[in-house]
N, C-alpha and C positions, 0 to 999 in steps of 0.2 A: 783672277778672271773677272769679267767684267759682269755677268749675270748675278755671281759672290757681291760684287760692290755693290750693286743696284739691290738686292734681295736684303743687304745690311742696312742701305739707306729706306726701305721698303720699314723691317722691321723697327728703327730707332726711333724716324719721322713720323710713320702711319700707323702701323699694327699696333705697338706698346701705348701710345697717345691714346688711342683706339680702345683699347680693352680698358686702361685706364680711369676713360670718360665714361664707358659705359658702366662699370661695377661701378663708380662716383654718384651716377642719376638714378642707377637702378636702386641703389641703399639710401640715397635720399626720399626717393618715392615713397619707399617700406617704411622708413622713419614717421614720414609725412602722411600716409597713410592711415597707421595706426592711431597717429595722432589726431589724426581732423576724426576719425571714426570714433575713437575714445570720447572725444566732445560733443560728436552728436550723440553720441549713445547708438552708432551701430552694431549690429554684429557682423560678422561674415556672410557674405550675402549666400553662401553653401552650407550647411550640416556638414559634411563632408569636407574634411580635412586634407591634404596635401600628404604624401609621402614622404620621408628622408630622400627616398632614392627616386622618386617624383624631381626633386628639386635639384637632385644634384645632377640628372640627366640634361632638367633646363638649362642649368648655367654650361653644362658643356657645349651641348648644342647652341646655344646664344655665343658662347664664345668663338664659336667653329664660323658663327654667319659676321658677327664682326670681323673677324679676319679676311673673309669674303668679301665683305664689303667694302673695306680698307683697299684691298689687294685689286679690285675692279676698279675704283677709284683711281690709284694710283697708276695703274697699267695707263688707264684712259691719259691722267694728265702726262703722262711722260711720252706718250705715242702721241701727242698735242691735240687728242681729239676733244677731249675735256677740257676747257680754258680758264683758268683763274686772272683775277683783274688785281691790281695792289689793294691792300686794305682800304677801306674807306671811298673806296673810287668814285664811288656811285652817292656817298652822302646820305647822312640818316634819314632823310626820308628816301632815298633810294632805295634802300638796305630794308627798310619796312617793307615798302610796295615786291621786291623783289623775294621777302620771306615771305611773305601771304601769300603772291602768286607762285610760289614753290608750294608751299601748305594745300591751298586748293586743287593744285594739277596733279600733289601726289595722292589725294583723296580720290580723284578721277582714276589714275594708275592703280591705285592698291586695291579699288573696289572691281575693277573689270578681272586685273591676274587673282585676285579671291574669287570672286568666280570661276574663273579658269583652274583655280586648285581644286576644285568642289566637284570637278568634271571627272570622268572615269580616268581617262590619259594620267592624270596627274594626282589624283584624290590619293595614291598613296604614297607620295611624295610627300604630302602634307600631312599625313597622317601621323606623320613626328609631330608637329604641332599640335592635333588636336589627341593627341594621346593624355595629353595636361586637361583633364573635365574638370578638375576646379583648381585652375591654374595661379598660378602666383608670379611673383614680378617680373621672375628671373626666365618666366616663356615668352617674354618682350622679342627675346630674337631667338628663341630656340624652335630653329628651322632645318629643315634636311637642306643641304649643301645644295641641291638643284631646285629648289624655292627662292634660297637666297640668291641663286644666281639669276633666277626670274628680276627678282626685286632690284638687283645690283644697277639693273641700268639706268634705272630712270636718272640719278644726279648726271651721267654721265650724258645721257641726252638731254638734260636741263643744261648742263654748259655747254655743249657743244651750240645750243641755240643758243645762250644767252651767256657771255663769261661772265663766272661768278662771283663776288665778292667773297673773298672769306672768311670775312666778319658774319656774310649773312647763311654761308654754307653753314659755319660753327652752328649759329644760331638754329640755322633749321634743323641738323641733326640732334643739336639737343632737345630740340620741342618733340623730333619725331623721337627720341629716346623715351623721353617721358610720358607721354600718351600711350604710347605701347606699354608703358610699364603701369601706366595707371588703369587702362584698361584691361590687363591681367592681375591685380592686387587683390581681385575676389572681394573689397568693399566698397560699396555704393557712398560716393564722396559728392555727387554734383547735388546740387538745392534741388526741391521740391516745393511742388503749389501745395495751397492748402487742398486741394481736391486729390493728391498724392500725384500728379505728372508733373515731367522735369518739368524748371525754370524754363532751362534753355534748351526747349523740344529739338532744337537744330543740330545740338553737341549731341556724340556719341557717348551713352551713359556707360558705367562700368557694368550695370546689369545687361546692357545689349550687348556687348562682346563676354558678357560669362554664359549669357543664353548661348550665344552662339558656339560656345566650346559642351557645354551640356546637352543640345541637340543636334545642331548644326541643320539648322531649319531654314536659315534668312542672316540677317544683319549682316552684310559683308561691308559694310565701311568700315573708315579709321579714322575721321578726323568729325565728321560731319553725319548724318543720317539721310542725308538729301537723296544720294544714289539710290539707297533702299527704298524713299518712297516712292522715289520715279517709278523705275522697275518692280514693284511690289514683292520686292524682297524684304520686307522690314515681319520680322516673326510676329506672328499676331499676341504672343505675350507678354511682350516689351512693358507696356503700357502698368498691366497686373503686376509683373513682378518689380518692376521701378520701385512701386506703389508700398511693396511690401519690402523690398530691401532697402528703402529709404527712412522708412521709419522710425522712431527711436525703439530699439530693442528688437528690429525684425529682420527677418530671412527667411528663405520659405525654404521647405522640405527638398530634403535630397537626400537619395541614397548612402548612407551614413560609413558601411563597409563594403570591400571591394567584390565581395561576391554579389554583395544587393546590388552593384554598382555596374558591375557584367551582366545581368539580368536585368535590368533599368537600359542598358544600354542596346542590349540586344531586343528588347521590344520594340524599343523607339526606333531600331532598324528594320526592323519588321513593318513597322506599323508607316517607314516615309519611304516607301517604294511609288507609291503615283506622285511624290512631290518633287518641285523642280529644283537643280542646284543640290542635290542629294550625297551624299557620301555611304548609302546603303551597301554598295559594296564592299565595305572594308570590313576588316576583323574585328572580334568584337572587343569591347577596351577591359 
């Protein structure tokens, strides 16, 4: 049957490529990780350690939003709403200007639907994600199936404007793989001033997206900070805790086991009911 043929060319072409590349970036990050952190003399920017069964929930659920993501892709280009152009079409400076301005719009996209996850409607949708409070690499995509399918379209309304190279699709999924996965790795890797603020105040540190899994107060970017300070959503800790998870040999305090970590969790939902962007109604972690 022809749904069989199309569903085989689905999984050989997209899916396996797919899951492939992602476990490939995600174990390089971890690698890479460890490593820049061992040289600075970091530690984990948490007290609080990761579970067995913490991580092996991630990688399921990360693999469940790859498949999503593949499979929305896919539908798109073969229903021709999504357009690919030949390799190279467009020309390496094309293919640049064309990955930046994907990079930038999906910074724009990811910071508005995080918002929109953070809202009652949908906060417990997402609440597979932030179930990870001191997340590791493998919560890069570990998303409940109707998140990922929030997220799904944006490639697919990025080609239907503009067809894409897929020199430069590769390229952008791979950067958005790694960001995500650097931004969950739980070690602060980007430089600091000698006054302890980042280098590049612009970049999204790994401490602004571990606050934000630990309170879930502010920082809804992905790529950039710029949305947050627009909107003044950027958590007013960022700053402080950069300061201290950059340092040689620092990390600040955190609930160390899962009962202090249930009670750490639960005040701090107590205590952000007048703040905006709240996930106070969820269960406690």
């Amino acid at each position: 049957m022809e749904w069989i043929r199309v569903t085989q060319l689905w999984v050989d072409l997209a899916a396996l490529p797919s899951l492939v590349r992602f476990t490939m970036i995600v174990g390089v990050v971890y690698l890479v990780s460890r490593g820049v952190s061992a040289v600075l003399g970091r530690n984990r920017i948490q007290v609080a350690r990761p579970t067995h069964s913490q991580i092996l929930r991630e990688i399921g659920w990360s693999f469940c939003t790859v498949l999503v993501f593949s499979g929305f892709l896919w539908i798109a280009i073969n229903l021709g709403i999504a357009r690919l152009t030949k390799p190279g079409a467009y020309g390496p400076f094309g293919i640049v200007v064309l990955v930046v301005g994907l990079i930038v719009c999906h910074d724009a996209y990811f910071y508005w639907t995080h918002r929109l996850l953070h809202s009652k409607p949908l906060a417990t949708v997402h609440w597979v994600h932030h179930r990870s409070r001191t997340p590791t690499v493998w919560a890069a995509y570990s998303l409940h199936p109707v998140e990922a399918m929030l997220n799904a379209p944006y490639l697919v309304i990025a080609a239907a404007i503009i067809p894409l190279d897929p020199i430069a699709l590769v390229t952008f999924v791979t950067i958005m793989i790694s960001v995500s996965a650097i931004g969950h790795c739980g070690r602060e890797l980007y430089p600091r001033r000698p006054d302890g603020s980042p280098r590049f105040a612009w970049l999204n540190t790994v401490t602004n997206h571990d606050l934000h899994h630990e309170r879930s107060r502010g920082n809804f970017g992905f790529y950039f900070t710029f949305w947050d300070r627009l909107m003044r959503t950027e958590d007013p800790l960022s700053r402080e805790r950069f300061a201290m998870s950059s340092q040689r040999g620092g990390r600040y305090p955190t609930a160390s086991t899962p009962r202090a970590r249930n009670a750490e969790a639960s005040a701090q939902v107590a205590s952000s009911l007048d703040r905006p962007a709240r996930m106070d109604h969820l269960p406690t972690i």
